[in-house]
C-alpha positions in Angstrom: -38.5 -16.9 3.4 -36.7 -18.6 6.5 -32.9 -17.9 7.3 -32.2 -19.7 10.5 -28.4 -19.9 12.6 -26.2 -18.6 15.1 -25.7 -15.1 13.9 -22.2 -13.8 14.4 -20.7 -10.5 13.1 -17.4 -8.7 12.3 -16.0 -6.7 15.4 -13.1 -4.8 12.8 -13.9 -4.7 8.8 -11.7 -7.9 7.6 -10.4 -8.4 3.8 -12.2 -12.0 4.0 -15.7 -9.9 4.0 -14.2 -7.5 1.7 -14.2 -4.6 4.9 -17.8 -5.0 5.0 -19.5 -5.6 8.5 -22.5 -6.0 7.5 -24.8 -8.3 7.4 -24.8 -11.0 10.3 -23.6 -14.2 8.9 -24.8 -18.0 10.6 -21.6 -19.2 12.2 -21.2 -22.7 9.1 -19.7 -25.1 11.5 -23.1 -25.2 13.6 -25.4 -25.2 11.2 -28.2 -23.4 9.4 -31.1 -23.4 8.2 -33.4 -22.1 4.7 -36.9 -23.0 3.8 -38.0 -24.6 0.3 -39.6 -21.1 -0.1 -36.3 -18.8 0.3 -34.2 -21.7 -2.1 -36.8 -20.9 -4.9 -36.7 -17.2 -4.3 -32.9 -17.2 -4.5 -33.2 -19.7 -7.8 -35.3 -16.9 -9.4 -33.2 -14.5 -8.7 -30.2 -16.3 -10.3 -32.2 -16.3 -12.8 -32.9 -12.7 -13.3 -29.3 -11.4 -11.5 -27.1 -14.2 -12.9 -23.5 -14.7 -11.4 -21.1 -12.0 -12.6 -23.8 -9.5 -12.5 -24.7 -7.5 -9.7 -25.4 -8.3 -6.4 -23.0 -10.5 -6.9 -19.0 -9.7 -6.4 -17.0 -10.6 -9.1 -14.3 -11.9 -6.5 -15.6 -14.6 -4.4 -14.1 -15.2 -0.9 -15.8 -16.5 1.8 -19.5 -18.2 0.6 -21.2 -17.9 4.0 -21.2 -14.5 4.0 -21.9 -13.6 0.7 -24.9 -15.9 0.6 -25.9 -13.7 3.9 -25.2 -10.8 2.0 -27.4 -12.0 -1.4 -30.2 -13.1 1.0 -29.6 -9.4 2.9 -29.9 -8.2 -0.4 -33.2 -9.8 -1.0 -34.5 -8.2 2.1 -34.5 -11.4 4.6 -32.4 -11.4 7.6 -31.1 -14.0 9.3 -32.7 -15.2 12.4 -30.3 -16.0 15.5 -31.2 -18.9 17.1 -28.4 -20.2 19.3 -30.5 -22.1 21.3 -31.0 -24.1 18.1 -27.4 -23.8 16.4 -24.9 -24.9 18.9 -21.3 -24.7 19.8 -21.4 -27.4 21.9 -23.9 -30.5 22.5 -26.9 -29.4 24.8 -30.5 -31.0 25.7 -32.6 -28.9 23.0 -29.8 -28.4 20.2 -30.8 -28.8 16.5 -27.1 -29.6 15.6 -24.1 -28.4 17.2 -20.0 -28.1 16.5 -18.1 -31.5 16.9 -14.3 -32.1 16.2 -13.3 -33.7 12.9 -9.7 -34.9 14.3 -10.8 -38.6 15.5 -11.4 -38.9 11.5 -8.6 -37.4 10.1 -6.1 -40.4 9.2 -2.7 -39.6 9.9 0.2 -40.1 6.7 3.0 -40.2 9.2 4.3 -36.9 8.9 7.4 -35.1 10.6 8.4 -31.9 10.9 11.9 -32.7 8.8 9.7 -33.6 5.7 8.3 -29.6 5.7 10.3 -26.4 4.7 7.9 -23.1 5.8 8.7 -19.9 3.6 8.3 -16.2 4.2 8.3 -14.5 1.1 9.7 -11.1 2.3 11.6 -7.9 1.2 14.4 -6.2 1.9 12.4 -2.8 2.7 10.1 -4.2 5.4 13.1 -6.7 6.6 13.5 -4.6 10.2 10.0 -4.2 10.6 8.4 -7.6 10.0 11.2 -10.4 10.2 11.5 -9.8 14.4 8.2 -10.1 14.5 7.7 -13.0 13.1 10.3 -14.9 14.1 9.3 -13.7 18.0 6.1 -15.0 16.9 6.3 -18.4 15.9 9.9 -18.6 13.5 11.9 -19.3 16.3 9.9 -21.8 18.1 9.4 -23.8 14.8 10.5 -27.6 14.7 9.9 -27.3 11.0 12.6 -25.3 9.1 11.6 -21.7 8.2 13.3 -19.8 5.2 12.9 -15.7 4.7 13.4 -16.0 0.9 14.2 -12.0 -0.2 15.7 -9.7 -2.8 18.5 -8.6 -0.3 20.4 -10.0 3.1 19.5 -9.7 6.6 21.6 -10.6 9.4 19.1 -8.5 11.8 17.5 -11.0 13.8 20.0 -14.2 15.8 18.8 -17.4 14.6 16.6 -16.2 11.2 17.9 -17.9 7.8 17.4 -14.7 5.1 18.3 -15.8 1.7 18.7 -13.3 -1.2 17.4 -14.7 -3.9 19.1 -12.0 -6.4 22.4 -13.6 -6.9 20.4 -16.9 -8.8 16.9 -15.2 -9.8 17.6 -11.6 -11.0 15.1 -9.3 -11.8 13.0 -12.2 -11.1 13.0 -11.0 -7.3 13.5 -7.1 -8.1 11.1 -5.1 -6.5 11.1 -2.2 -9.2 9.5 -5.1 -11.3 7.7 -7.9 -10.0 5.6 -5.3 -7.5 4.5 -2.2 -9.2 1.8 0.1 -8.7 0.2 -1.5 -11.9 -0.3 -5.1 -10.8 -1.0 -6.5 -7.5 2.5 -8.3 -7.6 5.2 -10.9 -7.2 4.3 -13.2 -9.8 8.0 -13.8 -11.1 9.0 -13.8 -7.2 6.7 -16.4 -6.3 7.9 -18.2 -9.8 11.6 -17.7 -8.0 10.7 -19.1 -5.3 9.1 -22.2 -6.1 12.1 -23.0 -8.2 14.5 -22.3 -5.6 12.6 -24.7 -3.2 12.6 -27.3 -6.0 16.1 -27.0 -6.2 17.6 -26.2 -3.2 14.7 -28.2 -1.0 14.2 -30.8 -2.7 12.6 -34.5 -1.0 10.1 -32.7 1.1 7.0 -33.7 1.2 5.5 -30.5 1.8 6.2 -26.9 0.9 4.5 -23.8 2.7 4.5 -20.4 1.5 3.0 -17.5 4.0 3.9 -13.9 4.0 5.4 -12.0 5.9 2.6 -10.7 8.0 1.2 -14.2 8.1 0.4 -15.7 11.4 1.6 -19.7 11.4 -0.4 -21.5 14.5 2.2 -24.5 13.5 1.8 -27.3 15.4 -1.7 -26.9 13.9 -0.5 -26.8 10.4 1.7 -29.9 10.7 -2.1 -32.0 11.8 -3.3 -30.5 8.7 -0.8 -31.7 6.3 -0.3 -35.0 7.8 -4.0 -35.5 7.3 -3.8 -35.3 3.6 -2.2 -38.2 1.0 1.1 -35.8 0.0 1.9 -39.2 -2.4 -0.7 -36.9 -5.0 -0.6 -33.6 -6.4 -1.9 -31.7 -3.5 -2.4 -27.8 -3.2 -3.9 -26.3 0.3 -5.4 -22.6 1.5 -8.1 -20.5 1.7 -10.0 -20.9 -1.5 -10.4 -17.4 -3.5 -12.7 -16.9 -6.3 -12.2 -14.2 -9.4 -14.4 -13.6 -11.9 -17.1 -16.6 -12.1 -20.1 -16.0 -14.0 -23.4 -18.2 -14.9 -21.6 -19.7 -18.1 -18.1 -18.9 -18.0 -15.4 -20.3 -15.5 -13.3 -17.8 -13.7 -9.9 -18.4 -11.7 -10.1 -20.3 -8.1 -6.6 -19.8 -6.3 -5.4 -19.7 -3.1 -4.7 -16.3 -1.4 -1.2 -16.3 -0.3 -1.9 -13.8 2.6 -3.0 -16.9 4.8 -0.3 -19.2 3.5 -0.7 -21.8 0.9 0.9 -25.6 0.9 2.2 -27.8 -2.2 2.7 -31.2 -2.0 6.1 -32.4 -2.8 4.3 -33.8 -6.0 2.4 -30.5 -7.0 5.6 -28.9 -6.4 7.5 -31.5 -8.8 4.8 -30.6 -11.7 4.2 -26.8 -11.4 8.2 -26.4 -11.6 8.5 -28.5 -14.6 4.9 -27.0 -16.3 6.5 -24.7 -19.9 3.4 -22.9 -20.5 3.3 -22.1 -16.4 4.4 -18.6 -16.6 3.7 -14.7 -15.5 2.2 -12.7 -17.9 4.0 -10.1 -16.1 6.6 -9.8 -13.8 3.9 -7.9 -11.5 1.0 -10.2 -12.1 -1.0 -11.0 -8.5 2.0 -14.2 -7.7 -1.3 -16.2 -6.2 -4.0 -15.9 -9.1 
């Protein structure tokens, strides 16, 4: 079998590559390449190793590099050709990166119609809430809310909500994030229905962490360049639990922040059967 890109690697293990370094991975936006061979190889092998079985991860994440990893697996490595496989257009380039922004249509979009949430507690408050307001809170043109389960009047210019007074043990740590669930469901369930109510007539709603990195002047070209008029929900995909002949969960991992339109918003608030099986259920899944 052929395997042809620009091979790239992980310098630090990353949660996106589930801390595995290993193998190189072709770099997607330039390109690559697999021969009629290696596609009925890897068919066969589906075949005999369906999805949900081993090699394959029950949680899928990021499907560059796990098809790297399968084809690793298979014993084929991926040849570098970056001669080939280019980051910008040369003489002898196969393909090569170009930018998608003279294509994107623009919906008119101003930083008043967006309300940026940092879903936050009040244990890592003096830690994290600086830092991310030094980061990129403070600079924001687009309103940024630190929604908690206490006050914070720590850092000049940060708006800390506590969401106890209206929510309850909704927001209380000692329930929604326990050592037996990954957490926050009911929090992120407060939250939502805070924005509805307290936000309302935005056409876009953004959820991050706090220990999420917000580039946002680059976030605002992304949402403009998507119809907010429709039920519209935006991240870094996430895969659990697909198999050959059963449909798993797709979600999107609230670690890199996720966006609802004001629409998707509007419908998930008012869904009845839209509920935490526990207070301490994974809040993105």
């Amino acid at each position: 079998g052929v395997y042809l890109g620009r091979a790239i690697s992980d310098a630090e293990p990353s949660i996106l590559h589930s801390y595995s370094q290993e193998p190189p991975y072709p770099l997607v936006h330039a390109g690559f390449a697999i021969n009629g061979a290696l596609v009925r190889r890897l068919a066969d092998d589906l075949a005999r190793r369906p999805l949900g079985q081993r090699p394959h991860h029950p949680q899928q994440i990021e499907p560059v590099f796990e098809l790297a990893q399968w084809i690793s697996d298979l014993g084929i490595s991926l040849t570098d050709r970056p001669d080939l496989f280019c980051t910008e257009r040369l003489a002898n380039c196969a393909t090569w990166i170009t930018t998608r922004n003279r294509h994107r249509k623009s919906w008119g979009l101003q930083p008043a119609n967006v309300v940026v949430v940092v879903k936050t507690v009040g244990k890592l408050h003096e830690a994290r809430i600086p830092l991310v307001h030094e980061f990129w809170g403070a600079s924001s043109e687009v309103e940024v809310l630190y929604l908690s389960n206490e006050g914070f009047t720590g850092v000049p210019g940060a708006t800390v909500i506590d969401l106890s007074p209206e929510f309850g043990s909704m927001v209380d740590p000692a329930k929604e994030s326990t050592k037996h669930g990954s957490g926050h469901c009911t929090k992120m369930e407060a939250i939502l229905k805070y924005l509805a109510r307290h936000r309302s007539g935005k056409r876009w709603y953004v959820v991050t962490d706090d220990d999420t990195l917000v580039n946002m002047q680059r976030l605002l070209e992304v949402l403009d360049s998507h119809d907010d008029s429709k039920s519209v929900y935006i991240g870094d995909r996430y895969g659990w639990n697909h198999g050959e002949d059963y449909q798993g969960t797709n979600y999107i991992t609230t670690g890199g922040g996720m966006a609802l339109s004001g629409p998707a918003l509007a419908t998930l608030v008012a869904c009845k059967s839209c509920t935490c099986r526990t207070p301490d259920s994974p809040d993105d899944m």
